[in-house]
The first five atom37 places (N, CA, C, CB, O) and aatype in JSON, in Angstrom:
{
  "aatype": [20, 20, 20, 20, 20, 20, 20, 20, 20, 20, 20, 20, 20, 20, 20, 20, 20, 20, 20, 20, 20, 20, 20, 20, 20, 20, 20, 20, 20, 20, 20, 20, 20, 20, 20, 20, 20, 20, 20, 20, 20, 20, 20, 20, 20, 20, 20, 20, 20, 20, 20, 20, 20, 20, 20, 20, 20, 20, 20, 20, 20, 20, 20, 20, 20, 20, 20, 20, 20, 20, 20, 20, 20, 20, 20, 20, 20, 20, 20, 20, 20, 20, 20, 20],
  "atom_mask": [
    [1, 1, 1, 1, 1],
    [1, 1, 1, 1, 1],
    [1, 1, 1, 1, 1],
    [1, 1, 1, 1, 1],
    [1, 1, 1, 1, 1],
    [1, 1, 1, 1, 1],
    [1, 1, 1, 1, 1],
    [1, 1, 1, 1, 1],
    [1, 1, 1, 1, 1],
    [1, 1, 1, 1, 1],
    [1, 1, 1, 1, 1],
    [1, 1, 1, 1, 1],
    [1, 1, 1, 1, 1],
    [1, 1, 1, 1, 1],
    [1, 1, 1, 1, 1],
    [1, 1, 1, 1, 1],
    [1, 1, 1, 1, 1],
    [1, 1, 1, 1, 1],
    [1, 1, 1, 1, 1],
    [1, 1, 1, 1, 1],
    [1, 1, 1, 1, 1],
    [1, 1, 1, 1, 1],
    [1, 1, 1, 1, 1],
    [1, 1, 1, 1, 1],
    [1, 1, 1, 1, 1],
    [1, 1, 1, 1, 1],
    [1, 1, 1, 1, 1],
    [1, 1, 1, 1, 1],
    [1, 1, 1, 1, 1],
    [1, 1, 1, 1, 1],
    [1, 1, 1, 1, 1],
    [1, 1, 1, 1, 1],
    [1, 1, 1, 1, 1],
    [1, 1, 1, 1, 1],
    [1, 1, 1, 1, 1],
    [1, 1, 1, 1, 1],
    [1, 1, 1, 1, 1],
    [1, 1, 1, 1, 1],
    [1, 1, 1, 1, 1],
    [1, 1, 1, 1, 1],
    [1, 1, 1, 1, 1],
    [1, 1, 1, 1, 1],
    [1, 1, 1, 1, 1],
    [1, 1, 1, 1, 1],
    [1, 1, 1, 1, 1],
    [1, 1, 1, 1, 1],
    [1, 1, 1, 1, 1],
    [1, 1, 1, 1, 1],
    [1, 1, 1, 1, 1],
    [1, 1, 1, 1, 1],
    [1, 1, 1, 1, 1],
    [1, 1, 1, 1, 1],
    [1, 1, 1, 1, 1],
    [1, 1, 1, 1, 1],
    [1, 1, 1, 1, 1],
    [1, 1, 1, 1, 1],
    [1, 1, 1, 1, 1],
    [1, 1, 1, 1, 1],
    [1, 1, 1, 1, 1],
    [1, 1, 1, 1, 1],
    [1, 1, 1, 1, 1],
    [1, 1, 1, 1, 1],
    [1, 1, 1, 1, 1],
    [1, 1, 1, 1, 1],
    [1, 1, 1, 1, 1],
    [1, 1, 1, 1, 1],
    [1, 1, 1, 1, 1],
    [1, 1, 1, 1, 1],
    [1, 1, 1, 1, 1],
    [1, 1, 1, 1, 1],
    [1, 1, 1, 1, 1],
    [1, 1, 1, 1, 1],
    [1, 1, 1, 1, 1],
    [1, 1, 1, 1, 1],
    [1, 1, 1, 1, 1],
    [1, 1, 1, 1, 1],
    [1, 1, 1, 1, 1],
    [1, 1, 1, 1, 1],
    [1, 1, 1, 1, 1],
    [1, 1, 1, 1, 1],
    [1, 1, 1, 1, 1],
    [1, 1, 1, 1, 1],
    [1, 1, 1, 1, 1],
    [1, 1, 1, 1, 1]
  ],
  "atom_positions": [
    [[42.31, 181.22, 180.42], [41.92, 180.44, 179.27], [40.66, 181.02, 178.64], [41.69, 178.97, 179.67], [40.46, 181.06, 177.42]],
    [[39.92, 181.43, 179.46], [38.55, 182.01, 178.53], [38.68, 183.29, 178.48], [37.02, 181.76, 179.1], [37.58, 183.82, 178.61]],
    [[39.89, 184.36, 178.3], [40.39, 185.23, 177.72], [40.55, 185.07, 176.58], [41.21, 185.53, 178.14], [40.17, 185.9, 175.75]],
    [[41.12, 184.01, 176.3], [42.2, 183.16, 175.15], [40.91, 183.48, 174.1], [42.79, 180.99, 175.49], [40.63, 184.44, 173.39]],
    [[40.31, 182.26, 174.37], [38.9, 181.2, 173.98], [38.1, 182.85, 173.55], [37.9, 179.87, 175.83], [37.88, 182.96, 172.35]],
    [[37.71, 183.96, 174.35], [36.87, 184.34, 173.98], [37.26, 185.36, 172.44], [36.29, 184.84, 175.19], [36.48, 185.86, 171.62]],
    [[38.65, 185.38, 172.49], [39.27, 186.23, 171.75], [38.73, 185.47, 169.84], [41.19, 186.2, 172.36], [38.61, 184.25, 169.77]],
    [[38.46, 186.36, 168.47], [37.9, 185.73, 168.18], [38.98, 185.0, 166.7], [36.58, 186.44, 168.17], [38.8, 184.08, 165.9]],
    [[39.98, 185.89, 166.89], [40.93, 184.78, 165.69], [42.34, 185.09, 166.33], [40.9, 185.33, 163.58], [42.7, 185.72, 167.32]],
    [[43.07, 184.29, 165.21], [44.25, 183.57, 165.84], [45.55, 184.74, 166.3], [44.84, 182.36, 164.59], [46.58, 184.54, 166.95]],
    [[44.97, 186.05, 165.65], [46.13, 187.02, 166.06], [45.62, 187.92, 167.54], [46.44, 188.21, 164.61], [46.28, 188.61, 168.31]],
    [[44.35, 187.61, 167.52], [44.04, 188.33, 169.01], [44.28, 187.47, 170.05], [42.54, 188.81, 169.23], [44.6, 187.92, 171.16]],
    [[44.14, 185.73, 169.75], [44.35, 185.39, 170.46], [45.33, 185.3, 171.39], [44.1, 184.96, 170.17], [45.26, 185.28, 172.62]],
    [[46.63, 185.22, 170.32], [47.87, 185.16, 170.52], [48.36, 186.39, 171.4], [48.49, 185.05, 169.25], [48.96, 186.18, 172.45]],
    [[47.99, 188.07, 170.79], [47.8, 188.46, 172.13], [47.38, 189.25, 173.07], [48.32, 188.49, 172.39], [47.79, 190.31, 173.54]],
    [[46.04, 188.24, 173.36], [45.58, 187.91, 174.74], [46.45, 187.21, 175.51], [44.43, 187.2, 174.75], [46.67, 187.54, 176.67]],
    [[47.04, 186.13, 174.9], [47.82, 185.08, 175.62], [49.41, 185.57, 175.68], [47.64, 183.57, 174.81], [50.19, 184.79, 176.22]],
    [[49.78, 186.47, 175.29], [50.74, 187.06, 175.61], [50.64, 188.5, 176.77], [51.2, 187.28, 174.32], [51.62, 188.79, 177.46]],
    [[50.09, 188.84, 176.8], [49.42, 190.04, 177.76], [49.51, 188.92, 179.03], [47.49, 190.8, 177.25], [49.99, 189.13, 180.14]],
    [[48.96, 187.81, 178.59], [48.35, 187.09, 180.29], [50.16, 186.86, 180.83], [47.04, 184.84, 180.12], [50.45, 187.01, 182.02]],
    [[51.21, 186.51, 179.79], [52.06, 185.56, 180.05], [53.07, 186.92, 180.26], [52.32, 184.23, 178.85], [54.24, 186.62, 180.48]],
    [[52.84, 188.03, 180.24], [53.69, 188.84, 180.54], [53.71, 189.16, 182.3], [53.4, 189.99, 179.6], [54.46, 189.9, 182.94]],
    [[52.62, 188.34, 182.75], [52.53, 188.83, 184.55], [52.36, 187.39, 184.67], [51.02, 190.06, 185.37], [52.51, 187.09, 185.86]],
    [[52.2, 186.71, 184.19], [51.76, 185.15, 185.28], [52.76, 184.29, 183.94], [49.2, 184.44, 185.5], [52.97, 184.57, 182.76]],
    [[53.22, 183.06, 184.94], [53.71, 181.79, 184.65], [53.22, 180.7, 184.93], [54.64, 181.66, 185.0], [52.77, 180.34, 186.02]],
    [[53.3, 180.01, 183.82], [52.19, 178.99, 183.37], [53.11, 177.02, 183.39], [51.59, 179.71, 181.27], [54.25, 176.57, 183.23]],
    [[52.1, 176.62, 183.6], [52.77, 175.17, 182.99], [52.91, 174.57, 181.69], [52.21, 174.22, 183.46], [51.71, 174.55, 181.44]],
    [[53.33, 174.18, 180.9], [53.71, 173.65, 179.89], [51.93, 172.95, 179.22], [55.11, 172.53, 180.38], [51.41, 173.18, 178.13]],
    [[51.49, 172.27, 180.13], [50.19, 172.21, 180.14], [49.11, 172.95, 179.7], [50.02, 172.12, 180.99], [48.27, 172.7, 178.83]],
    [[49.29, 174.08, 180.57], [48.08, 175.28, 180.77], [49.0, 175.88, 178.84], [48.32, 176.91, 183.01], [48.23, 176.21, 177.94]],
    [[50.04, 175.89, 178.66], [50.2, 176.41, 177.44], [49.86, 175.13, 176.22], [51.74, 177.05, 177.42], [48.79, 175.1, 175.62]],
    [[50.37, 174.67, 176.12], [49.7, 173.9, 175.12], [48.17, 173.84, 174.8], [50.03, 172.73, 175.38], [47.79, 173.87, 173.63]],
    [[47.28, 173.76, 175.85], [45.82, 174.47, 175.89], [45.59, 175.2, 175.26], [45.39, 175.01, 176.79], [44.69, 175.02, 174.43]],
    [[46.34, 176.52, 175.33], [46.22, 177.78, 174.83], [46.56, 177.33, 173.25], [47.27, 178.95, 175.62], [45.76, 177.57, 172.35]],
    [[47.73, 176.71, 173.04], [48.24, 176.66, 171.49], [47.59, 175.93, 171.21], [49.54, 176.36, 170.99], [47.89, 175.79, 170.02]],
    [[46.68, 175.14, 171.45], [45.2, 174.3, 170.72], [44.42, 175.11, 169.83], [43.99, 173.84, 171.87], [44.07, 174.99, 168.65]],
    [[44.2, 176.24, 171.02], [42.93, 177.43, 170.7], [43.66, 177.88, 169.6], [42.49, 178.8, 171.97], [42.77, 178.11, 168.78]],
    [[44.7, 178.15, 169.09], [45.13, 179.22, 168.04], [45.19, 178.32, 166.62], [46.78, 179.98, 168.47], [45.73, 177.22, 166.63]],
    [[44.68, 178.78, 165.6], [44.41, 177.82, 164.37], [45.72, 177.9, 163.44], [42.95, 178.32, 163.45], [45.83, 176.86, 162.79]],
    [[46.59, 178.67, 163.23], [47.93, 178.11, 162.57], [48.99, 178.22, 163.42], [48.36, 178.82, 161.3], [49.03, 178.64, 164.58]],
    [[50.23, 177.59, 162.34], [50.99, 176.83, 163.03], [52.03, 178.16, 163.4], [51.55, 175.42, 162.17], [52.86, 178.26, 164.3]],
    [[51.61, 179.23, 162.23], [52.82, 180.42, 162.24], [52.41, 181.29, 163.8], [52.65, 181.73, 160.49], [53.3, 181.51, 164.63]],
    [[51.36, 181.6, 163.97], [50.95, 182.05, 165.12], [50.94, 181.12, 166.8], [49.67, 182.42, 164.65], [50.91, 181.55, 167.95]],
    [[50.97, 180.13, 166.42], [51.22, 179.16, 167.33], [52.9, 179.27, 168.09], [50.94, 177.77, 166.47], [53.21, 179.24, 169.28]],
    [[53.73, 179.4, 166.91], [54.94, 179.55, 166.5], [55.32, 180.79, 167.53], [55.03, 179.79, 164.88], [56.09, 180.96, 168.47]],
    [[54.5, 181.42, 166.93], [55.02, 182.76, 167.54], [55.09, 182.95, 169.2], [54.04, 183.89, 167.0], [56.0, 183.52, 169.8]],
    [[53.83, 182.3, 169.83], [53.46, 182.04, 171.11], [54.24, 181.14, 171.69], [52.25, 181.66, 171.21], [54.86, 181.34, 172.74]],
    [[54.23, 180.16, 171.07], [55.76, 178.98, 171.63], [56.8, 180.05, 172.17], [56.79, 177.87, 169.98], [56.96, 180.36, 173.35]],
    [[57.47, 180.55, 171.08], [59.08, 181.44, 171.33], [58.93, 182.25, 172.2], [59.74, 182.35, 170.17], [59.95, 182.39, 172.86]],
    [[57.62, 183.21, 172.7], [57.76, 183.84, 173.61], [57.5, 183.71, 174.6], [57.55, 184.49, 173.51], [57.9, 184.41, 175.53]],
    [[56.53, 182.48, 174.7], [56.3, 181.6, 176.07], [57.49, 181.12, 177.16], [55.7, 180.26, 175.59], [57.51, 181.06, 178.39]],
    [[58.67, 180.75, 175.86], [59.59, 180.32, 176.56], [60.21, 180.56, 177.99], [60.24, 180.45, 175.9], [60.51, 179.79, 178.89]],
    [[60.25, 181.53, 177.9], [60.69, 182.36, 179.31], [59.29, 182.61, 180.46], [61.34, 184.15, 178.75], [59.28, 183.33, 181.46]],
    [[58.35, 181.88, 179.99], [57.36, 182.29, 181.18], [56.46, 181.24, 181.65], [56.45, 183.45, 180.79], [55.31, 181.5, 182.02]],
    [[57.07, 179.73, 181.63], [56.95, 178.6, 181.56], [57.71, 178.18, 182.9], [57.36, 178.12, 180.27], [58.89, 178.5, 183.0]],
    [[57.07, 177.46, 183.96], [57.52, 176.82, 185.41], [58.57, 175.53, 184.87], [55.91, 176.13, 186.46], [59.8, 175.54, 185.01]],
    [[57.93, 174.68, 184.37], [58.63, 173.64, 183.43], [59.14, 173.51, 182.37], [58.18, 172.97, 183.22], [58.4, 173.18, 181.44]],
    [[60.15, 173.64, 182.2], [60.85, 173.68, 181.22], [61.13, 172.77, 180.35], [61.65, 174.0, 181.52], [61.06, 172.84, 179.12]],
    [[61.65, 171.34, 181.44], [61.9, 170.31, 180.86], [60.48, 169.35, 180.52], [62.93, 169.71, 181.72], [60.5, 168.14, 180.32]],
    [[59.37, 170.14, 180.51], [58.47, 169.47, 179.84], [58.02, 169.73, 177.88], [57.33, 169.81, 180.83], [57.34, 169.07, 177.09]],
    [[58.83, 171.02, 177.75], [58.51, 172.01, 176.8], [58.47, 171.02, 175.67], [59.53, 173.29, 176.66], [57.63, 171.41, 174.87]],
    [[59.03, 169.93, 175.3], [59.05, 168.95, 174.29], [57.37, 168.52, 173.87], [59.98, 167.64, 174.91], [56.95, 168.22, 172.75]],
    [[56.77, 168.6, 174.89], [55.37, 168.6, 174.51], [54.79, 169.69, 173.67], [54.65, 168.57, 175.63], [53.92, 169.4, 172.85]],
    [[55.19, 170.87, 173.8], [55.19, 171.8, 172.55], [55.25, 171.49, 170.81], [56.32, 172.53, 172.82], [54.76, 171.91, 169.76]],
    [[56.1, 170.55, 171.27], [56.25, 170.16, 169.45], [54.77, 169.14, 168.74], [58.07, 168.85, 169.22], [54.54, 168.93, 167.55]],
    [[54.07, 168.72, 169.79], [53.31, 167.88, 169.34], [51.97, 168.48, 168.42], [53.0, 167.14, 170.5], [51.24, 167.93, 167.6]],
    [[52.03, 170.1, 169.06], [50.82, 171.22, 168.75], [51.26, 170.9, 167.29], [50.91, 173.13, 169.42], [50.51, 170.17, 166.64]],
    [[52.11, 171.25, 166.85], [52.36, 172.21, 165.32], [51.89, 171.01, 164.1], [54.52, 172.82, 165.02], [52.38, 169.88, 164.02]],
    [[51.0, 171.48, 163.36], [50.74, 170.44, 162.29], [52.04, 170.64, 161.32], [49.18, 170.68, 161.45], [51.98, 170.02, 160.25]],
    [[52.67, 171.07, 161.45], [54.04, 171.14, 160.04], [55.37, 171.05, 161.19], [54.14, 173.24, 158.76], [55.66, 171.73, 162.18]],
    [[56.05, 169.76, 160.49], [57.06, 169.63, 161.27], [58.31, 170.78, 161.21], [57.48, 168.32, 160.98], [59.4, 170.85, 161.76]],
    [[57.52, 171.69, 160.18], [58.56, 172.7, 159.78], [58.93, 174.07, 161.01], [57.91, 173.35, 158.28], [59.86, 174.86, 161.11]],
    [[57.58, 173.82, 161.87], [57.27, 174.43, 162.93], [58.38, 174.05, 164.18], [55.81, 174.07, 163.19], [59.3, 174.7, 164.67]],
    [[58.05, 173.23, 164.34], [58.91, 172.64, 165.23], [59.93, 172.85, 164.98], [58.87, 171.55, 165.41], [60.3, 173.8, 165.68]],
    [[60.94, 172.4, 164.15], [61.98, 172.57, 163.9], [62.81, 174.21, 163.88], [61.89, 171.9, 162.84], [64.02, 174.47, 163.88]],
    [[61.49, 175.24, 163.88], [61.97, 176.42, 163.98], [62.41, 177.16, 165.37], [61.1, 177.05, 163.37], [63.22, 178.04, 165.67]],
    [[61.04, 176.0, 166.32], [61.13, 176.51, 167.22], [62.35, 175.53, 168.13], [59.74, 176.74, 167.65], [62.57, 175.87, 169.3]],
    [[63.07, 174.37, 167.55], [64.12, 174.46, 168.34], [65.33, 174.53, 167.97], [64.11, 173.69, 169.02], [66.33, 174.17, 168.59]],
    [[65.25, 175.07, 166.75], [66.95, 176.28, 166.68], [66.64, 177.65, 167.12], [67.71, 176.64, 164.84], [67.56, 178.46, 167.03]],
    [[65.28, 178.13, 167.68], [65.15, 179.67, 168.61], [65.72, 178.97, 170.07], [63.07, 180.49, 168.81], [66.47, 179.63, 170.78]],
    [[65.3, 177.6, 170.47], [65.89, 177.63, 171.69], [66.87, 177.26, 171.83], [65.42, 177.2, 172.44], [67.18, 177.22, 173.02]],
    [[67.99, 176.76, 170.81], [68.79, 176.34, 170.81], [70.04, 177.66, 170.76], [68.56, 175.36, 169.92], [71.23, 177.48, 171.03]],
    [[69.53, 178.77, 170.42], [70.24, 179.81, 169.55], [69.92, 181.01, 171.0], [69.33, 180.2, 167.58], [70.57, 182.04, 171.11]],
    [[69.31, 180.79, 171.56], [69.34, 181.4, 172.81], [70.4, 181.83, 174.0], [68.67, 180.74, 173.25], [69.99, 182.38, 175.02]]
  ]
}
């Protein structure tokens, strides 16, 4: 998390937090944290879809949708998991 945090805008953040999520798996929790730190919804977006696969809980992932200020977000990200 203070990889994330120290990174200083929303495209480094994203990845930092993809670098981390390419060796370690996270909780649905510990990610939403992370998608706090990132300031839009398109980059947020982006981290959701590839998180997917590196997430312990799965059936918590619905908490994901609560991050995105545009419901337009959401909705993108569940025809990617739906289309999977």
């Amino acid at each position: 998390m203070e990889s994330v945090d120290n990174a200083s805008f929303a495209e480094d953040k994203v990845r930092v937090a993809k670098r981390i999520l390419k060796t370690n798996c996270l909780t649905i929790d510990n990610l939403v944290l992370i998608l706090e730190e990132i300031s839009f919804d398109e980059d947020q977006l982006d981290l959701a879809k590839f998180a997917y696969d590196h997430v312990y809980d799965l059936e918590n992932y619905y908490k994901v949708y609560d991050v995105f200020s545009f419901s337009k977000s959401g909705e993108e990200l569940e025809e990617y998991i739906e289309n999977r």
